[in-house]
N, C-alpha and C positions, 0 to 999 in steps of 0.2 A: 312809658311802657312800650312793650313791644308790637312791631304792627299787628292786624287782625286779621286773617285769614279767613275765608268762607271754606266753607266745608263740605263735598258736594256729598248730595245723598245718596246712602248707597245698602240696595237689596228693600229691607220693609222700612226705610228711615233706620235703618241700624237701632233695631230696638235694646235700651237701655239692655245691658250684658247681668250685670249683679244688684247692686242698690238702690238704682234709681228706678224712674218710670220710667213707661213708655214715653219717648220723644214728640213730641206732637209737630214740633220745628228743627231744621239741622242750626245749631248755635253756631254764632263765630267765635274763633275760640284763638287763646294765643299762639304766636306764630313759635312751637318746639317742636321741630322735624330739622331747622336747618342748626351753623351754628349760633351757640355754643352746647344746645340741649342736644341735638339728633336722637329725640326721641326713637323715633325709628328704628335706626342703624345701632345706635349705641347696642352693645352685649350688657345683658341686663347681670344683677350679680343678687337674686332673689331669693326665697326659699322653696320657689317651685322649682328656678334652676338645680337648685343644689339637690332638690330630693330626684329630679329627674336624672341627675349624676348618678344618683346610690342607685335606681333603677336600672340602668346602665350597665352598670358596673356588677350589678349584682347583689350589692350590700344591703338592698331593702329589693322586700318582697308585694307585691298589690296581692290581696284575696279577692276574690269575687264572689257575691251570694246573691241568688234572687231577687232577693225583697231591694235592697239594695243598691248592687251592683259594687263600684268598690269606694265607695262613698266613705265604711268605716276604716279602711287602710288610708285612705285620704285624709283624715282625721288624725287618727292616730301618727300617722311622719311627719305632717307639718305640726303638733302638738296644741291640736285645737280640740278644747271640751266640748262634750256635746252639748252639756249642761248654757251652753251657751246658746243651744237653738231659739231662732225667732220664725214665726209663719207669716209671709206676705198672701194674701187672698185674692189682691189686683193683679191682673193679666199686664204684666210690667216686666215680661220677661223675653228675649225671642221663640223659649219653649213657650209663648203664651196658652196654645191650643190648650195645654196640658195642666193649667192653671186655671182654679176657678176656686168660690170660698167653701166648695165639699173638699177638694184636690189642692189645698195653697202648696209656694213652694217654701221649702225650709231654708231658713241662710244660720250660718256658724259663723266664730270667726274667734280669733283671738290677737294679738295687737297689730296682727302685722298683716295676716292672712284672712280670706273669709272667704268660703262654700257657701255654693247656690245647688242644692238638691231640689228635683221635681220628680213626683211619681212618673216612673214609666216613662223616663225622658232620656233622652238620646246624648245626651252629654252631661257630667258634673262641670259646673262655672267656676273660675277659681277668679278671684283678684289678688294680689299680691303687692307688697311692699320693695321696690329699690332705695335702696336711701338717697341714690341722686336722682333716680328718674321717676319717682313715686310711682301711681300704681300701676301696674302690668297685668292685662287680662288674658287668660288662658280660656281653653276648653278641654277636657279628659272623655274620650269617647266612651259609652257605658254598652262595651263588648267585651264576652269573655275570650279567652283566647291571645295570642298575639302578643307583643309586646305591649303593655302601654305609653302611652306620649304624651305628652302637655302640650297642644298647639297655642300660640304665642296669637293672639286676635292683630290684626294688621289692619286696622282702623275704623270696624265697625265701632268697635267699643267706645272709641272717644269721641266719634260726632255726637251722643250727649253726654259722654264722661269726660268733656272737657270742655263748659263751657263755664257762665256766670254764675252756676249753682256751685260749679267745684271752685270757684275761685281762678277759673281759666286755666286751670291744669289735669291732665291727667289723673281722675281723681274716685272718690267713694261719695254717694250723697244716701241720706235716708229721708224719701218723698211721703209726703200725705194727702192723698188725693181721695174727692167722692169716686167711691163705683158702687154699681147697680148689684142683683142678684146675681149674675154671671161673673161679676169681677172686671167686667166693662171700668175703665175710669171716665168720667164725665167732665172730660178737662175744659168745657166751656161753665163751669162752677171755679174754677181756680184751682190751683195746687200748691203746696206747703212745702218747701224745703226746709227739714228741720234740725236743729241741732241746741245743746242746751240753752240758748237764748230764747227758743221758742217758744210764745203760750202752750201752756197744758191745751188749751182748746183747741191750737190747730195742729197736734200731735195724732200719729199713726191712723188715719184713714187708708184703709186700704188692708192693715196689716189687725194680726190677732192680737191682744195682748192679756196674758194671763197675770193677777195682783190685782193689791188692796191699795186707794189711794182717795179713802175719805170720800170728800165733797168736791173734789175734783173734778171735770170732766176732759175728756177725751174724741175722737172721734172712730176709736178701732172699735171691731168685736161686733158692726155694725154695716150694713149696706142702704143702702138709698132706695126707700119703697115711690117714692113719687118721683117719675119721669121730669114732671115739669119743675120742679123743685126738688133737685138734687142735695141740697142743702138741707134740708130737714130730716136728719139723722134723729134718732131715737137714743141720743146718747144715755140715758137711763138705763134702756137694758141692757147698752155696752162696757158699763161701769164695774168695776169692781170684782172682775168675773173671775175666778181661781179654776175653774173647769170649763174646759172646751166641748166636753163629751157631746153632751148638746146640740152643737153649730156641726160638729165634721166628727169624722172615725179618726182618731189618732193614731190607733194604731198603726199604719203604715210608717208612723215617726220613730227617731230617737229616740228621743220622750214625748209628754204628753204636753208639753208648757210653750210659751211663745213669752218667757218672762219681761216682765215691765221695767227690771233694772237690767239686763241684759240691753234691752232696745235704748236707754237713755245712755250705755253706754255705749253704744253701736252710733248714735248718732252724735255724740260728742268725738268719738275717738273717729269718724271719717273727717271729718272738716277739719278736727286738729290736723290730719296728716296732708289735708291740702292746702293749710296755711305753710306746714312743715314745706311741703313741693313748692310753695309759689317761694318764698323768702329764698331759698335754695337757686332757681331756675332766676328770678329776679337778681340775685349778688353776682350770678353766673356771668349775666347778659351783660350789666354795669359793667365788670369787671374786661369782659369781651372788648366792649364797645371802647373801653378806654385806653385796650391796649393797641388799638388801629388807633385811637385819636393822638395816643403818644408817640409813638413812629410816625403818623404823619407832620406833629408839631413837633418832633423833634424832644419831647418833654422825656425826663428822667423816664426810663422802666418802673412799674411797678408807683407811678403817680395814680395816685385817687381822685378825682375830678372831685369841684362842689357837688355838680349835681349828680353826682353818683353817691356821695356823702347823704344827701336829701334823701334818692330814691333806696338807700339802703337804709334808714332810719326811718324811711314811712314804713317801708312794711314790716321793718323789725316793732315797730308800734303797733301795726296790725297781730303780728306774733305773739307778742304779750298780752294784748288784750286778752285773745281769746285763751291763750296758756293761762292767763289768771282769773280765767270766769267773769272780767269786767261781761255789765251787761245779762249776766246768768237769771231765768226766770226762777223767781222766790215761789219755793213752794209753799203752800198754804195748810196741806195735808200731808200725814206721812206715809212713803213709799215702801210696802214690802211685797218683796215677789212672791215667785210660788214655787222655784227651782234651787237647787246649790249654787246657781249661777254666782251672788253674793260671795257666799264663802267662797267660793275658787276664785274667783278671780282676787279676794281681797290676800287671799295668800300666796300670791305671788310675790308679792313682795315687791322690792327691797325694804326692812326696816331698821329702823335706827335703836341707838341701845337704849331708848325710852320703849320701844315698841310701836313705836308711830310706822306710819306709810302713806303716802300721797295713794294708794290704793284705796285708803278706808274712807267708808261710804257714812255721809250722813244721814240723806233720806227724810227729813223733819222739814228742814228749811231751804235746803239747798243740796248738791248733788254727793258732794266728795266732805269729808272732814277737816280735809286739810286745801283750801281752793286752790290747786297749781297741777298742772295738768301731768297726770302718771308719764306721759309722751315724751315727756323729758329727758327720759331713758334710753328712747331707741335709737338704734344707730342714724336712722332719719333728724334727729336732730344732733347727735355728736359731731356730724360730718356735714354740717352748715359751712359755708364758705367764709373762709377767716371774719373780712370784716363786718356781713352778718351778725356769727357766732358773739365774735366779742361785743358787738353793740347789744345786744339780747340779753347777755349774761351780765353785761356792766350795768344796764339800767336796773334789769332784774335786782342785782345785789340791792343799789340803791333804793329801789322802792323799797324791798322788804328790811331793811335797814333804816327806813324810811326817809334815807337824803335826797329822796324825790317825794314830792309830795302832788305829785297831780292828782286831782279829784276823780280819774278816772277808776283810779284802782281805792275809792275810798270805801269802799264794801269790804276791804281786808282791815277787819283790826289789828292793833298792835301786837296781842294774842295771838291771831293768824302768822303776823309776817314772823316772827317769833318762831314759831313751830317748823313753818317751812322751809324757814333758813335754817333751821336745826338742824333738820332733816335732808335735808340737801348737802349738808357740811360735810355731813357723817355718809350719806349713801352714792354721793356722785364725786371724788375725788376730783382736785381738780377741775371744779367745773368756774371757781369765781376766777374772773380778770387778778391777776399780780400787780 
């Protein structure tokens, strides 16, 4: 792996920008600033750059309205549903002041993108997708007037958005932490970095969550009445809850929801996209490191070392796992929201001419119908570094063809690998090794 660099702290600990929490320590994180990452320097090629173009240029316009600010033209040009809102309640933001569980702030997003809105707050949060340099945080000032601009964050954001929670990359995490009445988190109770492997049980503390989900329990919807035991959540009352009315005014929101299948896909699709950044920045570095070792040995151009061979097959291992849900917490109850979030998102598509999609949601036993990760799609993984890509795609065939048979991925049936390779034939040209 690459060395480890410390990270010196800077302004309040650089509190967590969009997904995560507050930071309570600066993490070491891996060393992408120099090369072959140059996080930094590198020209990022995103969808906040490209909408800041059309701003520019003139070709798209910002609105500005009170209640707001231009929150809903920010939506609408990166092509993010609202229907997608989720409510955090924990002071996990650097707007913290302005965050509390009467006042949460709302986060959107859609596969690539994702808005951090806070009432009455002085900047909209952007994070964004590169497909070589993962994710890129902005801020959008909330003034009317003037031109608008996307400022690019210059490294508050990653002393904790890049450290062991995102997989050591520039990245999105969704945290679950105790806080008090205030939205305080009481991180000497512990904190949850969640994503679909997670127990139901140490899922969204901190955050709202509207849906039906049986006999389950959770930890959102809820705050911490005993100091000395921060743990003793009342998940009972926080269970099940389809209205917010109750806890906070909503009105100030989108909508009224902080949907429960929205959040389980918010926290599966950030970690997908930084296994997507680590496999990418990993094939990067090998590939680096062995074009000095071949000029210095003298050895053909374009040689692949063994153990470049090794370190790109571990973590294209890492890649599949989580791409096929190895590992995935078995739901016990079934999952329905309380938003369109469902149906929009399931209609995006692509499907095959059975009408299948790696979009379509289960919700009874497990999360998707079809187990292999929608993420498969994005340019984020088209543009994986050759021998990556091909190790990924070539095993992949095989599992679901089933000429691998590791017990790892044995949660897919025959059934399953069946449908996905179907689906995959027909919707991703081009994707299996010749």
């Amino acid at each position: 792996m690459s060395r480890l660099r410390k990270v010196p702290s800077v302004g309040i600990v650089a509190i967590a920008l969009l997904l995560g929490v507050l930071c309570p320590n600066v993490f070491a994180q891996i060393e992408f600033e120099n090369e072959p990452i140059n996080y930094g320097r590198s020209p990022t090629n995103d969808p906040v750059i490209a909408l800041q173009t059309q701003l520019d240029t003139g070709e798209a316009k910002f609105e500005f309205d009170k209640d707001h600010g231009y929150l809903r033209s920010v939506l609408r040009l990166l092509d993010i549903d609202s229907s997608s809102q989720v409510l955090v309640n924990s002071k996990t933001s650097f707007q913290l002041r302005r965050i509390s569980p009467k006042r949460p702030r709302a986060l959107y997003f859609n596969d690539e993108s994702y808005v951090g809105w806070v009432q009455e707050g002085d900047v909209i949060e952007v994070m964004t997708t590169d497909p070589l340099q993962g994710e890129v945080f902005y801020t959008l000032t909330q003034k009317s007037g003037g031109h608008p601009q996307f400022i690019r964050d210059r490294g508050q954001c990653i002393s904790c958005h890049a450290s062991s929670r995102t997989q050591g990359v520039p990245g999105g995490l969704v945290r679950s932490v105790f806080v008090d009445a205030s939205g305080q988190p009481q991180f000497g109770s512990g904190t949850f970095t969640i994503d679909h492997r997670s127990p139901f049980d140490e899922r969204w503390g901190g955050w709202y969550v509207t849906g039906t989900h049986g006999n389950m329990r959770h930890m959102g919807n809820v705050v911490s009445q005993d100091r000395q035991n921060p743990e003793a959540l009342d998940r009972e009352t926080g269970a099940n809850v389809t209205d917010l009315s109750e806890q906070l005014d909503t009105s100030p929101y989108l909508t009224q929801h902080s949907d429960i299948v929205a959040l389980m896909v918010l926290e599966h699709q950030t970690q997908m996209q930084n296994y997507l950044t680590l496999a990418s920045y990993e094939a990067r570095s090998v590939a680096h490191y062995d074009s000095v070792m071949n000029e210095a040995l003298d050895r053909p151009k374009g040689y692949i070392s063994e153990s470049a061979k090794r370190r790109i097959a571990s973590i294209g291992d890492k890649l599949l796992r989580y791409l096929l849900f190895a590992e995935e917490f078995q739901l016990s109850a079934s999952i329905k929201g309380t938003s369109s979030f469902e149906e929009n998102f399931q209609a995006r598509g692509p499907r095959d001419s059975q009408g299948r999609s790696l979009r379509d949601f289960d919700l009874q036993t497990r999360m998707f119908k079809h187990p292999c990760s929608y993420m498969i799609y994005t340019e984020s993984f088209d543009r994986l570094p050759g021998p990556v890509k091909q190790y990924v795609t070539g095993r992949l065939y095989a599992i679901l063809t089933e000429d691998d048979d590791d017990e790892t991925f044995a949660h897919l049936s025959t059934g399953d690998r069946r449908a996905i390779l179907e689906i995959l034939t027909e919707t991703k040209p081009g994707l299996w090794p010749k």
